[in-house]
C-alpha positions in Angstrom: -31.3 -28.7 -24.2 -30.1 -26.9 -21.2 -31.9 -24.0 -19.7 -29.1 -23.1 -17.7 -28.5 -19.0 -15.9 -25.8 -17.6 -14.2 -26.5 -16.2 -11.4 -28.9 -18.5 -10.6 -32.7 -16.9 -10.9 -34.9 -16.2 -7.6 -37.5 -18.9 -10.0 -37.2 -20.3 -13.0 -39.4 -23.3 -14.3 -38.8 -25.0 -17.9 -41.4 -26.9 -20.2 -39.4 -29.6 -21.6 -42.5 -31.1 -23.3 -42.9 -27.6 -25.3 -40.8 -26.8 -28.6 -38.3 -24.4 -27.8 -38.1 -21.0 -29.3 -36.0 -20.5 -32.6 -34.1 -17.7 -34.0 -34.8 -16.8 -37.5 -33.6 -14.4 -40.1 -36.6 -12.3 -39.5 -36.4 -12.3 -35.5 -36.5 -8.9 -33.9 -36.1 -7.4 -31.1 -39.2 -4.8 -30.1 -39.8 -2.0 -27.5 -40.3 1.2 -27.1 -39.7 4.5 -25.4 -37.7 4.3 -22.8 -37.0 0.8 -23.4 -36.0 1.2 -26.8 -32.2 1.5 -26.2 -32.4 -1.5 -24.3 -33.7 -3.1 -27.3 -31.0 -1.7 -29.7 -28.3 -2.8 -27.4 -29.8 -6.4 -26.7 -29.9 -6.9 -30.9 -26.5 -5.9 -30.8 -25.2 -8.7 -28.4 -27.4 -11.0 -30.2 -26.3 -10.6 -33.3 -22.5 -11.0 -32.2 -23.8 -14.3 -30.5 -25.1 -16.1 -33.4 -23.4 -13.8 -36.3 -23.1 -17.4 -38.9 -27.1 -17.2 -37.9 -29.2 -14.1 -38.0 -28.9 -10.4 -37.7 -31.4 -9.5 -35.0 -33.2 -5.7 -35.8 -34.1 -3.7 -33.0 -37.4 -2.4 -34.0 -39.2 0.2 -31.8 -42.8 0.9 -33.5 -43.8 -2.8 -34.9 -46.5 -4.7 -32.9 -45.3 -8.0 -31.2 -46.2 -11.3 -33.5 -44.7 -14.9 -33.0 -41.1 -15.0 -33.0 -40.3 -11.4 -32.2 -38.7 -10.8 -28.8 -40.8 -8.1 -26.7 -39.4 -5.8 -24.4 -41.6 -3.7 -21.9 -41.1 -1.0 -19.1 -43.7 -2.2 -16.4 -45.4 -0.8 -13.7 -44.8 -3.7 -10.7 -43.1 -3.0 -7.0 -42.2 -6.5 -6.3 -39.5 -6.2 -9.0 -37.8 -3.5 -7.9 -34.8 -1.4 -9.8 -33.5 -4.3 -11.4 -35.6 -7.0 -11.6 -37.2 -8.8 -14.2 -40.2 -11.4 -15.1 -38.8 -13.6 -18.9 -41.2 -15.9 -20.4 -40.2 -18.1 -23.5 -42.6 -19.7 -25.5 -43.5 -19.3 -29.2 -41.6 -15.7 -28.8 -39.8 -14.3 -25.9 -41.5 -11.7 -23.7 -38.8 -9.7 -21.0 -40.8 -7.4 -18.5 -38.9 -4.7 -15.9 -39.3 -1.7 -14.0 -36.5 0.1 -15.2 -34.0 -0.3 -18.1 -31.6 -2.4 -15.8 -34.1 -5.0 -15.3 -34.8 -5.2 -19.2 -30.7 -5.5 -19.6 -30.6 -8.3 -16.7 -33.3 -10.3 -18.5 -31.4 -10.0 -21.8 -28.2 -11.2 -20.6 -30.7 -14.6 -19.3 -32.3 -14.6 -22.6 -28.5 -14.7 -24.1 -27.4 -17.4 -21.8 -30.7 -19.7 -22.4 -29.8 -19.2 -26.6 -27.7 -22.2 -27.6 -25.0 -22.0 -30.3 -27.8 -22.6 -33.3 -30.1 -20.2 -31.5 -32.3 -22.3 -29.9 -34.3 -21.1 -26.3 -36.0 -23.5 -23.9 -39.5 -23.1 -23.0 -39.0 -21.2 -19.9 -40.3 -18.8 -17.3 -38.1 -16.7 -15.1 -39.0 -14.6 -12.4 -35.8 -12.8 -10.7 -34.6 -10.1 -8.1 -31.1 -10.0 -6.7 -30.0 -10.2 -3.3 -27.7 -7.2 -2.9 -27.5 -3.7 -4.2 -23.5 -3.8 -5.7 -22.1 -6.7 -7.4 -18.7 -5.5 -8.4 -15.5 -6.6 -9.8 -12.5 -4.9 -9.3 -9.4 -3.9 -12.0 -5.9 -3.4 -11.0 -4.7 -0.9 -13.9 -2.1 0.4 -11.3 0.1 -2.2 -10.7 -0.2 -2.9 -14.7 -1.6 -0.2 -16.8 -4.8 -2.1 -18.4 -6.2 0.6 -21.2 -9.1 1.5 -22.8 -10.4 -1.1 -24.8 -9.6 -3.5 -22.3 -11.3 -2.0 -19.7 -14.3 -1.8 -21.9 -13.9 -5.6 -22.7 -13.9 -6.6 -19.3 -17.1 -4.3 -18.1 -19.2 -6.4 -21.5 -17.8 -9.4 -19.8 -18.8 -8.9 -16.1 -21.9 -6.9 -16.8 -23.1 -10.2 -19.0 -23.3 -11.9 -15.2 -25.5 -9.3 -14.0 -22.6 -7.6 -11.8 -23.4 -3.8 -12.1 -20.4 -1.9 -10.6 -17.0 -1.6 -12.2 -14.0 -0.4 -9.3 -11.1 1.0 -11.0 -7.5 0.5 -8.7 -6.0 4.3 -10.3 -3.1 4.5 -8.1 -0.4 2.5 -6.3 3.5 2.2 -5.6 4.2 1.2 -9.4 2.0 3.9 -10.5 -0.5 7.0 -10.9 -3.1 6.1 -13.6 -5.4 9.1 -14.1 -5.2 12.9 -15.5 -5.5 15.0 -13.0 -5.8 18.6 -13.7 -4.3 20.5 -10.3 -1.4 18.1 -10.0 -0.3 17.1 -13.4 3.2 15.6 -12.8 1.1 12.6 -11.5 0.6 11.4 -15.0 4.1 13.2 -15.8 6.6 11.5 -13.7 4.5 9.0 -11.6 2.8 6.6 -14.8 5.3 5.8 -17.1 6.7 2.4 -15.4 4.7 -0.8 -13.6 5.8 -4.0 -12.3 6.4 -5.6 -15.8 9.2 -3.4 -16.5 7.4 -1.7 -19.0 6.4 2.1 -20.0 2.9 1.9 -18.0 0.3 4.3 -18.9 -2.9 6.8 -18.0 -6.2 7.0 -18.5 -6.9 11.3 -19.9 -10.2 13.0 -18.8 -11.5 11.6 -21.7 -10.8 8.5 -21.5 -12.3 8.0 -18.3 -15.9 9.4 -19.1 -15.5 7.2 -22.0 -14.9 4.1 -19.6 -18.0 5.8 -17.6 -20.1 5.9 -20.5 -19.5 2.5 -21.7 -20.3 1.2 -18.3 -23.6 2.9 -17.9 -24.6 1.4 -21.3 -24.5 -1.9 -19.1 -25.6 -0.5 -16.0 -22.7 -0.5 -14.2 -21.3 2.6 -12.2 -17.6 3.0 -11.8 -16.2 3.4 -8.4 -12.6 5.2 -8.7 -10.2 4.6 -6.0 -7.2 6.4 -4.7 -4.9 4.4 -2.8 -4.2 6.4 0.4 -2.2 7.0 2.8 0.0 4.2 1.8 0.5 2.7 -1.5 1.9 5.6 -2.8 5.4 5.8 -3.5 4.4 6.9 -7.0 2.9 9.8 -5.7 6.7 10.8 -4.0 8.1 10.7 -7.6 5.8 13.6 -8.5 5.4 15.6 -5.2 7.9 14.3 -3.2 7.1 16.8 -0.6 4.0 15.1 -0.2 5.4 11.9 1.0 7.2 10.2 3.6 11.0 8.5 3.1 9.9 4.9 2.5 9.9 2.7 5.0 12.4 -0.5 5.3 10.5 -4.0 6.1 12.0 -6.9 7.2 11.0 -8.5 4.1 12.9 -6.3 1.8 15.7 -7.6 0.1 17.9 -6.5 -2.9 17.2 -9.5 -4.7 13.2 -9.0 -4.6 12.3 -8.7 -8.3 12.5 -5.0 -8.8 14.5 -4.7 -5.8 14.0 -2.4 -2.8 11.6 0.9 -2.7 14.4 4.5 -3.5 13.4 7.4 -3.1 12.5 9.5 -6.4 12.8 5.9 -8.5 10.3 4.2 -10.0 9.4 1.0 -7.7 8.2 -2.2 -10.0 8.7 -5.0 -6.8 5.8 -6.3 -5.5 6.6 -5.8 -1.5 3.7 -3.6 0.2 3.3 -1.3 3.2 6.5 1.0 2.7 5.3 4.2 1.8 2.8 6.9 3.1 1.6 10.4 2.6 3.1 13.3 5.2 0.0 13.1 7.9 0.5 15.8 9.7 1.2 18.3 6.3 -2.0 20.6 5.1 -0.6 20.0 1.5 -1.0 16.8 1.6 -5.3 17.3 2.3 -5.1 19.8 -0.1 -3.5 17.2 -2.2 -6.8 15.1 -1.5 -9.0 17.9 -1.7 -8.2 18.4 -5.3 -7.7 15.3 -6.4 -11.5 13.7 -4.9 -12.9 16.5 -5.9 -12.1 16.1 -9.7 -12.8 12.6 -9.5 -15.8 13.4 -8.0 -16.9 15.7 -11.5 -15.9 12.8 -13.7 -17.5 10.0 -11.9 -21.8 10.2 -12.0 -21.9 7.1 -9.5 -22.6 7.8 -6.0 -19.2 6.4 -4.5 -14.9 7.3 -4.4 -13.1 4.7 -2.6 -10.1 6.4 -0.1 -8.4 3.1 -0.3 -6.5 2.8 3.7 -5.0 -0.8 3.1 -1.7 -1.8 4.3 -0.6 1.2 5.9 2.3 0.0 7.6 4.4 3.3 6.9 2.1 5.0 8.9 2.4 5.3 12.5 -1.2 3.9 13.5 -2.1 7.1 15.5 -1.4 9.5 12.5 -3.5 6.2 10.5 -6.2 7.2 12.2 -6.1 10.8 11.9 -5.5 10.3 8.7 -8.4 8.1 8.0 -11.4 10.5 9.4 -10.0 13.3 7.6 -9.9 11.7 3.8 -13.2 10.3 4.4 -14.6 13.8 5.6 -12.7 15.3 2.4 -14.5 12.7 -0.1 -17.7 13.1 2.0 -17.5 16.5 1.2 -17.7 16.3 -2.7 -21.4 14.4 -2.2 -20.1 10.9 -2.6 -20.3 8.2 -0.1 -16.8 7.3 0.9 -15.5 3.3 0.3 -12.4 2.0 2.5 -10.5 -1.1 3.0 -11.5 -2.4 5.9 -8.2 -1.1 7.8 -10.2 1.7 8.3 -12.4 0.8 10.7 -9.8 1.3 12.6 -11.0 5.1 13.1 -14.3 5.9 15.1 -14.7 9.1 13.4 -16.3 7.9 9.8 -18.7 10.1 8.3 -22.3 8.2 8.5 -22.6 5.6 5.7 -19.1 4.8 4.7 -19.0 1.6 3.3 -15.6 -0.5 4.7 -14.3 -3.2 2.0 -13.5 -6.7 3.8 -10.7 -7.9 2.0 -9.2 -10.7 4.5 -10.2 -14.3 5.0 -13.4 -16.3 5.1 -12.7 -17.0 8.6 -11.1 -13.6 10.2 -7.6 -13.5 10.8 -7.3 -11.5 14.6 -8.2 -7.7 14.3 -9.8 -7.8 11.1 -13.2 -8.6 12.4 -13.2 -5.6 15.2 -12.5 -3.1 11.8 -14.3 -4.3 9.4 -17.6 -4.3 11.9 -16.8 -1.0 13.0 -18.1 0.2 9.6 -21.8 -0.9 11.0 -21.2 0.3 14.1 -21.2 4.0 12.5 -24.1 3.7 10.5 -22.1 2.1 7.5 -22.4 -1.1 5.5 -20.2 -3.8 4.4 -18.8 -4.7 0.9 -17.1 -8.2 1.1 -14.0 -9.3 -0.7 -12.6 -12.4 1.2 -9.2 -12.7 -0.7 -9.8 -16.7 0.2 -13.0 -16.8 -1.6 -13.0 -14.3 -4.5 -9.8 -12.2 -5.0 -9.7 -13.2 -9.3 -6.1 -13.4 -9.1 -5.1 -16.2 -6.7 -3.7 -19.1 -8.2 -6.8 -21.7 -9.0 -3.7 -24.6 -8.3 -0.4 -24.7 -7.4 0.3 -25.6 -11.4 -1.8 -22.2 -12.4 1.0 -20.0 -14.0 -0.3 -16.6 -13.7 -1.4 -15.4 -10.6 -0.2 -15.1 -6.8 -1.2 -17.6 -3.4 -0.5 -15.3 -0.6 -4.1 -16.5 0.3 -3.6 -19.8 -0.8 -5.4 -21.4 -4.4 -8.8 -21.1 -4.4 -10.0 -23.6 -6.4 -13.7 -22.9 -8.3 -15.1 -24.6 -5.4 -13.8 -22.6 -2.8 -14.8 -19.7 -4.6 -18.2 -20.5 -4.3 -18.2 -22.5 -0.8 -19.1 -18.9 1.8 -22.0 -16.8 2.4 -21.5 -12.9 3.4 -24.0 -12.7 5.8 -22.0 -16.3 7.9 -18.2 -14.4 8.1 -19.4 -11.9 11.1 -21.6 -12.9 13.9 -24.6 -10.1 14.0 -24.0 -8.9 10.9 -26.6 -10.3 8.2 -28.0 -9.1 4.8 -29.6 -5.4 5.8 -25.6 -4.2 7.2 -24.1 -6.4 3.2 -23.6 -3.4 0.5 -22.4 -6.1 -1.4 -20.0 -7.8 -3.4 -17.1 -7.4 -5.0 -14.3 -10.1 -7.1 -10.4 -7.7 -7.4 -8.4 -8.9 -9.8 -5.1 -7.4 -9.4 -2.5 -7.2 -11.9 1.0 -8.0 -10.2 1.2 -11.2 -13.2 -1.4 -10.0 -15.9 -0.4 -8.0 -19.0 -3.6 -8.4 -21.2 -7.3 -9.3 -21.6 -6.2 -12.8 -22.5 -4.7 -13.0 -19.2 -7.6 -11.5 -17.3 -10.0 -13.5 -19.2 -7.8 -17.1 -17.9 -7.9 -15.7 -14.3 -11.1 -14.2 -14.1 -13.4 -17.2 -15.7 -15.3 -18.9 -14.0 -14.8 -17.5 -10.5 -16.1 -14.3 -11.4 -19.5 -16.5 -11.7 -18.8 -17.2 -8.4 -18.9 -13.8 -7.6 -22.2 -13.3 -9.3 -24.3 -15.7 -8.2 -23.2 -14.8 -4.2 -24.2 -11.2 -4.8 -27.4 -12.2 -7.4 -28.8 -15.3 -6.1 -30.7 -16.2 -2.4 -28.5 -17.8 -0.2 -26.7 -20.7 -0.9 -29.2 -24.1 -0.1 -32.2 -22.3 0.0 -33.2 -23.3 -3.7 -32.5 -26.5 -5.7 -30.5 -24.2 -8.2 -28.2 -22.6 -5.5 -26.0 -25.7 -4.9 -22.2 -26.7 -6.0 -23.5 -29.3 -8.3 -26.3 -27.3 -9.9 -23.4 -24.4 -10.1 -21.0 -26.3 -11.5 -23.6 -27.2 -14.5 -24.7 -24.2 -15.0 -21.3 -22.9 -15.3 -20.3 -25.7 -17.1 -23.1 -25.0 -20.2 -22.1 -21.3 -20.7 -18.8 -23.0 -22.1 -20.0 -22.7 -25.8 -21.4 -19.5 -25.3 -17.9 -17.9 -23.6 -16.0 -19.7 -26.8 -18.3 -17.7 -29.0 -17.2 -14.3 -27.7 -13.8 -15.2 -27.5 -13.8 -15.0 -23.8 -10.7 -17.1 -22.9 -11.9 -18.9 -20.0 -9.5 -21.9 -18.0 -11.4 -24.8 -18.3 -11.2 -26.1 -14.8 -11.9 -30.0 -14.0 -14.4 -29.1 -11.2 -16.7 -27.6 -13.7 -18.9 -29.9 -15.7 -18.4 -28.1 -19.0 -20.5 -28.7 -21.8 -18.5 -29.8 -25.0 -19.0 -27.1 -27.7 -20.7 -27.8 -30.8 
């Protein structure tokens, strides 16, 4: 019997000579107060795991007895806000500080149950390393809805990865209601990049997507891709924006051809368009738009976007830059930016700056990505070579892009944050994060293939101490862990891509 997490666990030791813990039809799930919720929650992902087995009752008055599974809030610093202590014997005990920890321990418990609901004899005592562990959705480029979004959040959230960073708005689209400008969702969301009739989340919709998440613990980060990346925002104010610009890469024969003015654009080129600069409406524009994100979103960060910006002179960039992050700094949330935007020396104190380039910098990158530090910010890393969910895993993988080259499951877990910059080390890290952008997916079936495993990858670099400084956090220990969660991913329909550098565990 395996005993296998992902992330891997700060400690974990297993009793092999002990008999293992066994669902039954009267196993319940037990807690109380604050933790009750937790409790109701973890017997409903249970119960969906082992449905031909038992139905697991979330209970929160009964006394703990053999065979029950306990829940308990706990008073204990060294576990911090989402920590946890799991012990597994004769019945399974989950400790925490706070609800989160209770919910990280469950999604252990879940990956220790086999198929015929069997647990090892185990103790687990775990902390992550960093504060966000994210994923990222593209529902810009390809209008993902609702019930996708929410399939996606149970997925990641099962791998302990707490924040949720929605990609509202690019060329090929504008993807959320906005009250003060509503030809966004009028004019600018009905096409994308498959041809199709694209899509918006309403008001409602989005609270619902916030609410799901925090039933996980995950926050939602909202972006707005600005001042480039938005030639959908011309088709609705098109006094807002500038003519597009024509790269030397633009050809008629591009699928979706070249960027018109006041036409839907469904290529894939980047870097043509930009907001007016030097216009008040267009801050206005920004003004409004933040600041009823900001009302919508309870999480403590909007991310400005400032990527790829090459319709923007780099003088007006920069002007640009420190007023957007002043405007979202002004609704009381902490601004996030590509890591472009480093390129201004006049952040507002803690803005985060998103590294999205190689493992090993390209030139420039490094300069703007560490200015972030430099002005009292942090760092969220993104290394499109390590963890960007939608390069190609192999040059046979048929969804997907390889601007960065595959990046095989290997390479995806081969890098450490705190090793890309020299100086820069785990108290300047945020975080990370795994995009998946949508250029080549049209459903959850697609997201699932590109996004499993590597989004383990992800996980366990954000979760787990640094790679080699436990026996767990190796490749080969990785690739078996990975490797026995194969069952449980086929049991909740979660269409992985069985790659040949995981050891996967046959099902039963």
């Amino acid at each position: 019997m395996t005993a296998s997490i992902v992330p891997a666990p700060l400690a974990q030791t297993v009793d092999a000579t002990a008999s293992p813990f066994r669902f039954t039809a009267s196993t319940r799930v037990l807690a109380s107060g604050d933790a009750a919720a937790t409790a109701a929650l973890a017997a409903e992902q249970l119960s969906a795991q082992l449905p031909s087995l038992v139905t697991v009752a979330a209970d929160a008055d009964a006394d703990p007895t053999a065979g029950d599974i306990a829940l308990s809030l706990v008073n204990d610093p060294s576990l911090g806000a989402e920590g946890y202590r799991l012990a597994v014997d004769e019945g399974v005990r989950i400790a925490a500080s706070t609800p989160a920890g209770l919910f990280y321990g469950v999604q252990s418990l879940r990956q220790l149950t086999s198929v015929d609901g069997a647990v090892p004899a185990t103790t687990v005592a775990d902390v992550p390393r960093f504060e966000y562990r994210g994923v990222m959705l593209d529902v810009a480029r390809y209008f993902h809805g609702l019930d996708t979004v929410k399939a996606y959040i149970d997925r990641a959230s099962s791998l302990k990865l707490n924040v949720l960073h929605l990609h509202l708005s690019d060329d090929q689209g504008w993807r959320i209601e906005i009250d003060a400008y509503p030809r966004l969702t009028e004019l600018a969301s009905g096409s994308d990049m498959a041809g199709g009739s694209g899509g918006f989340f309403t008001k409602d919709d989005y609270r619902a997507i916030v609410a799901h998440a925090a039933t996980r613990h995950m926050v939602v980060v909202p972006e707005i891709d600005t001042p480039g990346h938005t030639h959908a925002v011309s088709l609705a104010y098109p006094e807002l924006s500038e003519e597009p610009v024509m790269l030397d890469e633009m050809s008629p024969s591009d699928p979706g051809g070249i960027p018109i003015s006041g036409a839907p654009y469904t290529g894939g080129t980047v870097g043509f368009s930009s907001l007016k600069i030097n216009e008040q409406a267009t801050y206005d524009f920004l003004t409004a738009v933040f600041t009823e994100l900001a009302e919508l979103t309870p999480g403590p960060y909007l991310h400005l976007g400032g990527d790829e910006a090459l319709g923007t002179a780099p003088a007006d960039f920069v002007k640009f830059i420190a007023r957007a992050a002043a405007i979202v700094a002004e609704t009381g949330k902490t601004p996030i930016a590509w890591h472009e935007a480093g390129a201004s020396s006049e952040l507002p104190p803690g803005t985060v700056g998103q590294y999205w380039n190689y493992r090993t910098p390209e030139a420039g990158h490094a300069a703007k990505a560490v200015s972030f530090v430099a002005q009292g910010g942090k760092l969220l890393f993104s290394p499109a070579d390590a963890i960007y969910l939608d390069m190609k895993y192999d040059d046979a993988t048929p969804l997907g892009l390889s601007w960065a080259g595959t990046v095989s499951v290997a390479q995806s877990y081969d890098w450490d944050p705190a090793k890309v910059f020299p100086g820069i080390g785990d108290a300047d890290i945020l975080g990370i994060e795994g995009p998946l952008w949508s250029e080549t997916l049209r459903s959850l079936a697609d997201i699932d293939a590109m996004a499993f495993p590597r989004i383990a990858s992800a996980a366990e670099t954000a979760w787990s101490p640094a790679a080699g400084t436990g026996e767990q956090r190796t490749w080969e220990s990785f690739r078996a862990r990975v490797g026995a969660l194969g069952p449980h991913w086929s049991v909740l329909g979660i269409g992985f891509t069985a790659r040949d550098d995981i050891a996967w565990t046959p099902s039963a």
